[in-house]
LUMRO-56979 format. One record per residue (C-alpha): x, y, z; residue number from 1; residue in three letters. Coordinates in nm, 2 decimals, padded with zeros to 4 digits. Example, Ala and Ser with C-alpha at 12.3 -4.5 7.8 and 13.67 -1.06 7.14 Angstrom:
- 01.23_-00.45_00.78_1_ALA;
- 01.37_-00.11_00.71_2_SER;
This chain:
- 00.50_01.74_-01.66_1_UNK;
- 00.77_01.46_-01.65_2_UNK;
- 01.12_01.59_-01.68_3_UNK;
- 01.21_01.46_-01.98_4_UNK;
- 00.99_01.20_-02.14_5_UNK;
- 01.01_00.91_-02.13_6_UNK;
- 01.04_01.05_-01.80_7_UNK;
- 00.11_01.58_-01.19_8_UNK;
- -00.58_01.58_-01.33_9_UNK;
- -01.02_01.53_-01.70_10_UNK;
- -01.21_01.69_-01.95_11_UNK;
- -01.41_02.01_-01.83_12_UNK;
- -01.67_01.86_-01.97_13_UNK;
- -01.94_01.72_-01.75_14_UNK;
- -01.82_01.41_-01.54_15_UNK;
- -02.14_01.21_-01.65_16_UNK;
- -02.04_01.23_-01.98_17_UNK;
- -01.65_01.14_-01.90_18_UNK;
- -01.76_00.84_-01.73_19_UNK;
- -01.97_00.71_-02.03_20_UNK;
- -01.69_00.80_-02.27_21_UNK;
- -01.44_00.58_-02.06_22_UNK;
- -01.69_00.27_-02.07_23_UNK;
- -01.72_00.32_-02.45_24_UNK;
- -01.40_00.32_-02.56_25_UNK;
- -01.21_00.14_-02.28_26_UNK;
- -01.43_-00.15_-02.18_27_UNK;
- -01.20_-00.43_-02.29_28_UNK;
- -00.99_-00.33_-01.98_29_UNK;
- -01.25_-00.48_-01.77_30_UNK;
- -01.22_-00.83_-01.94_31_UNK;
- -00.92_-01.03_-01.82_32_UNK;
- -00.59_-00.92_-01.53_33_UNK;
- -00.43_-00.80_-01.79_34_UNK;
- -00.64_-00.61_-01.97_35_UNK;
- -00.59_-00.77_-02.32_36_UNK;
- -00.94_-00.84_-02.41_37_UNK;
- -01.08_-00.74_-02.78_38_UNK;
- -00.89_-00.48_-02.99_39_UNK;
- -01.02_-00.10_-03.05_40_UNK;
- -01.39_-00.02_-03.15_41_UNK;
- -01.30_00.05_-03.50_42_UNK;
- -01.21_-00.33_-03.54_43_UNK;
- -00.85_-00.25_-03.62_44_UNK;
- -00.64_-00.52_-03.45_45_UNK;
- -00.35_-00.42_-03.21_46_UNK;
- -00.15_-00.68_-03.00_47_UNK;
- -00.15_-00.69_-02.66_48_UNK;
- 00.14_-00.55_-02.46_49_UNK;
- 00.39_-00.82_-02.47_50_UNK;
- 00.53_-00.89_-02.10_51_UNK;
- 00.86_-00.95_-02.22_52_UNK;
- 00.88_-00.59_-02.37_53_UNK;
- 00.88_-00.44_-02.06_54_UNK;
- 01.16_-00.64_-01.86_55_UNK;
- 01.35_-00.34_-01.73_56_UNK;
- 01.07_-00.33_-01.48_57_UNK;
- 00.99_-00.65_-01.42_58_UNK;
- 00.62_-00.70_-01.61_59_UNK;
- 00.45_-00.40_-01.48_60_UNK;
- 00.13_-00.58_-01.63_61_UNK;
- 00.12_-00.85_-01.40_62_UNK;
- 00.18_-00.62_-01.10_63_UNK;
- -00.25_-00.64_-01.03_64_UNK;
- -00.48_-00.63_-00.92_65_UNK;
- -00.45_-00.52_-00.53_66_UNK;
- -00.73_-00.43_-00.27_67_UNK;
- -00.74_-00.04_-00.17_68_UNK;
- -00.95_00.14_00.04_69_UNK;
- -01.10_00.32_-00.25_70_UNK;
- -01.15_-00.04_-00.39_71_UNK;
- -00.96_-00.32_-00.62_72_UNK;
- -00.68_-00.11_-00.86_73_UNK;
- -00.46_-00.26_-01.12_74_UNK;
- -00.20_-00.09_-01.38_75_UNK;
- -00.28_-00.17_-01.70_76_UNK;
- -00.01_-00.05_-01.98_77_UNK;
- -00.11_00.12_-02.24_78_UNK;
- -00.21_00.06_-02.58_79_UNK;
- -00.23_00.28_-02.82_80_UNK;
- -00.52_00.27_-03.05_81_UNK;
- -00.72_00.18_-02.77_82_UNK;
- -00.63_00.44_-02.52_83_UNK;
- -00.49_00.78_-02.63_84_UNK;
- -00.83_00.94_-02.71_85_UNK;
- -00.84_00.95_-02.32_86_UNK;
- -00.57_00.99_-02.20_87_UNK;
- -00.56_01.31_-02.49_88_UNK;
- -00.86_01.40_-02.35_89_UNK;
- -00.74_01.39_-01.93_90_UNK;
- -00.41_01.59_-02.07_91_UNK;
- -00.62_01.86_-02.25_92_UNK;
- -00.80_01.94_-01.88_93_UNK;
- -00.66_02.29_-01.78_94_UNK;
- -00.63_02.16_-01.41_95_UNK;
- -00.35_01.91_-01.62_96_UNK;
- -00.22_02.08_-01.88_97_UNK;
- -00.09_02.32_-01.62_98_UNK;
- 00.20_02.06_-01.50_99_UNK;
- 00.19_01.84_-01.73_100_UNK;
- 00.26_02.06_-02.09_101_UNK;
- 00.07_01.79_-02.31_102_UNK;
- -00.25_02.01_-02.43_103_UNK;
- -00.33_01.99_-02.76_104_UNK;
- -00.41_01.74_-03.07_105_UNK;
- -00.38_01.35_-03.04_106_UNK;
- -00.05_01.38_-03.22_107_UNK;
- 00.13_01.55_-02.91_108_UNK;
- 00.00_01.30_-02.69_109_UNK;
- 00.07_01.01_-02.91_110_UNK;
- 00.42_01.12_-02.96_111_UNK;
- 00.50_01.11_-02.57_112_UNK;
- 00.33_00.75_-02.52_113_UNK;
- 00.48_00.63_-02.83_114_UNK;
- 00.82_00.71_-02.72_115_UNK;
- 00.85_00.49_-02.41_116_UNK;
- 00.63_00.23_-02.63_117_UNK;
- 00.91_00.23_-02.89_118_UNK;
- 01.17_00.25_-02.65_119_UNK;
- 01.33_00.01_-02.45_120_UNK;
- 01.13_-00.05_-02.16_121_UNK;
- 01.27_00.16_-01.89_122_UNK;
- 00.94_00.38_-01.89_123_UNK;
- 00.60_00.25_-01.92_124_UNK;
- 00.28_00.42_-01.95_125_UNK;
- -00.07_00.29_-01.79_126_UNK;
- -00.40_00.35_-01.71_127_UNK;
- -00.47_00.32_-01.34_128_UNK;
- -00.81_00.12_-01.31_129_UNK;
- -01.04_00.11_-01.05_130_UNK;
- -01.30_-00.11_-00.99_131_UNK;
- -01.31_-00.19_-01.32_132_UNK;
- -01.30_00.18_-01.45_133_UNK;
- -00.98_00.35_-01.56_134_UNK;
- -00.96_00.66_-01.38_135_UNK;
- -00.56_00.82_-01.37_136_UNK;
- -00.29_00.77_-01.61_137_UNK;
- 00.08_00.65_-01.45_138_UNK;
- 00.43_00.61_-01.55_139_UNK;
- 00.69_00.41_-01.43_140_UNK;
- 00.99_00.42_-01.47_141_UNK;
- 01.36_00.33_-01.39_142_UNK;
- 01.49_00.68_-01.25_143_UNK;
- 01.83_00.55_-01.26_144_UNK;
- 01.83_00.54_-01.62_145_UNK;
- 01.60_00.81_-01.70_146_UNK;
- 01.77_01.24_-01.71_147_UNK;
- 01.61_01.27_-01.36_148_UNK;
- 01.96_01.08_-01.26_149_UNK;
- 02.16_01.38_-01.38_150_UNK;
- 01.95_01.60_-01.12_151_UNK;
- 01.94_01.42_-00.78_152_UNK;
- 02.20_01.11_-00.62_153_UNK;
- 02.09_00.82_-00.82_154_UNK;
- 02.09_00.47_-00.68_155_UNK;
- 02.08_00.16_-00.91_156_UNK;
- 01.68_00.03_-00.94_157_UNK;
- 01.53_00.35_-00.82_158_UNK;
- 01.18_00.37_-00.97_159_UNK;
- 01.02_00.63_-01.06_160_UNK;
- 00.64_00.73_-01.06_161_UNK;
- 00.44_01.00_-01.24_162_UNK;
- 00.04_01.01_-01.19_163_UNK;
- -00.25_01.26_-01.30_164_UNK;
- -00.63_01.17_-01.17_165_UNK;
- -00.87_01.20_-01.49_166_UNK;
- -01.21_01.19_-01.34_167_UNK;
- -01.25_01.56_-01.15_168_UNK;
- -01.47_01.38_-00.92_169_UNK;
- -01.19_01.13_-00.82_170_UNK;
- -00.96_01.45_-00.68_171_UNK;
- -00.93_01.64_-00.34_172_UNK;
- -01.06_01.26_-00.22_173_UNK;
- -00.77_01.11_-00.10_174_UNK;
- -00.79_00.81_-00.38_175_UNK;
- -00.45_00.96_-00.52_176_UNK;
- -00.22_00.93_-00.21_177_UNK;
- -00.43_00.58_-00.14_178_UNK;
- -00.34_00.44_-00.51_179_UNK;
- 00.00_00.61_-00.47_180_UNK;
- 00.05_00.38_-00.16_181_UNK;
- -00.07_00.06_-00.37_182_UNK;
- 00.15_00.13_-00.65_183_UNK;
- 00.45_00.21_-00.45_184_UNK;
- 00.42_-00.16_-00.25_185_UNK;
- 00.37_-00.30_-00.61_186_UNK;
- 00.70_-00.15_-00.70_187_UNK;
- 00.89_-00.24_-00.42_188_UNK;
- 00.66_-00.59_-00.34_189_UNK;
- 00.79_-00.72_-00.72_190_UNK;
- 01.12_-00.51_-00.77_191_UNK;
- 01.35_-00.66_-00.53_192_UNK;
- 01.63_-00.54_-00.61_193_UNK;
- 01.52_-00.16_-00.64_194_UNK;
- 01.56_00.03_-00.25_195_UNK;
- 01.35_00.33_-00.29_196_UNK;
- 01.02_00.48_-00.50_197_UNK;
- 01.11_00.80_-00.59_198_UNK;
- 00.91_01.11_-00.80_199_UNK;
- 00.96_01.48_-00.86_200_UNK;
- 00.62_01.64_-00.87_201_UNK;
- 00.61_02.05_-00.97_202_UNK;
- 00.67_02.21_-00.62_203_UNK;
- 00.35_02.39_-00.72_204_UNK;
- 00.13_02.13_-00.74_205_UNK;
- 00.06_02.11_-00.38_206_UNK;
- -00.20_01.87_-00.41_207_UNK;
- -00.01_01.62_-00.54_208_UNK;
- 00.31_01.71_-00.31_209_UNK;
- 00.07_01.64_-00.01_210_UNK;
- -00.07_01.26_-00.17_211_UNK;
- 00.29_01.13_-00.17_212_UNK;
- 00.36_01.28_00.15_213_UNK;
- 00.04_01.09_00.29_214_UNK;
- 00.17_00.80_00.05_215_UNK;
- 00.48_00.73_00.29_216_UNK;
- 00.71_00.95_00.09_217_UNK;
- 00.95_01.15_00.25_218_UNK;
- 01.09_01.54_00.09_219_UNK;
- 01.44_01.48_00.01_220_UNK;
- 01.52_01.77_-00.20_221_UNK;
- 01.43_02.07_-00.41_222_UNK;
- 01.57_02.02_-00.77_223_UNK;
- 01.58_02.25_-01.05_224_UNK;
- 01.45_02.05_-01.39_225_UNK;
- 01.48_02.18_-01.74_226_UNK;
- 01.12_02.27_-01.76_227_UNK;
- 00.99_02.33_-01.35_228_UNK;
- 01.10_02.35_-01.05_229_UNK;
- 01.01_01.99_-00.89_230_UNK;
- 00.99_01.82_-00.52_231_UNK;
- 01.17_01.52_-00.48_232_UNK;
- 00.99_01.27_-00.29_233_UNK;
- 01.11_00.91_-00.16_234_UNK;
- 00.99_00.61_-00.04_235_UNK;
- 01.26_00.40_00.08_236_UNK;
- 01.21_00.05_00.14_237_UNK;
- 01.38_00.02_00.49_238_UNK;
- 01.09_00.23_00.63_239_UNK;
- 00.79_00.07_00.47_240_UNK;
- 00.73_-00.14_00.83_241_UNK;
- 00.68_00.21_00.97_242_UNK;
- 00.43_00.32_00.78_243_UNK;
């Protein structure tokens, strides 16, 4: 789970079904860069994400899409009525819940989204959508302003990453450490001014240790957290030629 939110996994279910529930209620993501095509199935309306809202992070939204080898991938921020019965749903898979604490109703979930959606932009949540399908829910965020900073040598702009896999069919594939790649150029491709990714995955998670190490991260340290004992894994700028 993040350190402190605002700031590593679906149903058990069968993945046929998954799939079909992810085209039902998140087909406006297909519809548009951005994502902001018609409002939730019940016909409530929602506005879209406003780019300006998120400026501690330079538009996250317009970050996509980008070619990967698994195929084209954009973030897509999150809105609420339309998103958190999956993203509820992904965080009440055991293979989830184990790192990332969030199990239970849509009101536990809701309350960690809506907390960097009502905040001021330093952390935003996404869906991770590939070809057309969301698939993995991310946060970034500015670790320089988030209680991660307390733990580990903070530089100014240093982003932050946090990433689950929703679809059980999508894991042990290597799609993580290729759309943790993407996502880190995206960071550092439209953050100029920020040197380094950074994350802190549970040093138990060995799955997900082993994608950012194939991302181009680097093991800097071993840092206690208030709730896990956590990796923490750079990317530094200087280096991306080498990788």
């Amino acid at each position: 789970m993040p350190s402190d939110p605002p700031g590593t996994g679906t149903d058990s279910s069968t993945e046929d079904t998954l799939d079909l529930r992810l085209v039902e209620v998140l087909a406006p993501l297909t519809t548009g860069a951005g994502g902001d095509g018609p409002g939730p199935a019940d016909g409530s309306a929602e506005p879209p994400p406003d780019p300006d809202r998120y400026d501690l992070l330079g538009g996250v939204g317009s970050w996509g899409p980008v070619s990967t080898s698994p195929g084209t991938f954009r973030l897509v921020p999150v809105r609420a009525g339309r998103d958190l019965p999956v993203v509820t749903r992904w965080m009440n898979d055991p293979a989830v819940a184990a790192f990332w604490d969030l199990a239970g109703p849509d009101e536990r979930v809701a309350a960690h989204v809506r907390a960097q959606l009502d905040g001021d932009g330093r952390s935003v949540p996404c869906l991770g959508v590939l070809n057309g399908v969301p698939m993995s829910y991310w946060e970034v965020y500015r670790a320089d302003l988030d209680p991660l900073a307390r733990h580990y040598p903070a530089r100014p702009h240093d982003t932050g990453v946090h990433l689950l896999i929703g679809a059980v069919g999508d894991r042990g594939r290597g799609i993580g450490t290729s759309l943790l790649r993407a996502v880190a150029d995206l960071v550092l491709d439209h953050r100029p001014s920020c040197g380094r990714v950074v994350a802190e995955p549970d040093l138990r998670n060995t799955p997900s240790v082993a994608a950012f190490l194939g991302a181009g991260f680097r093991f800097a340290a071993e840092l206690d957290l208030p709730d896990k004992r956590a990796a923490l894994m750079i990317r530094d700028r200087p280096h991306r030629h080498l990788l």
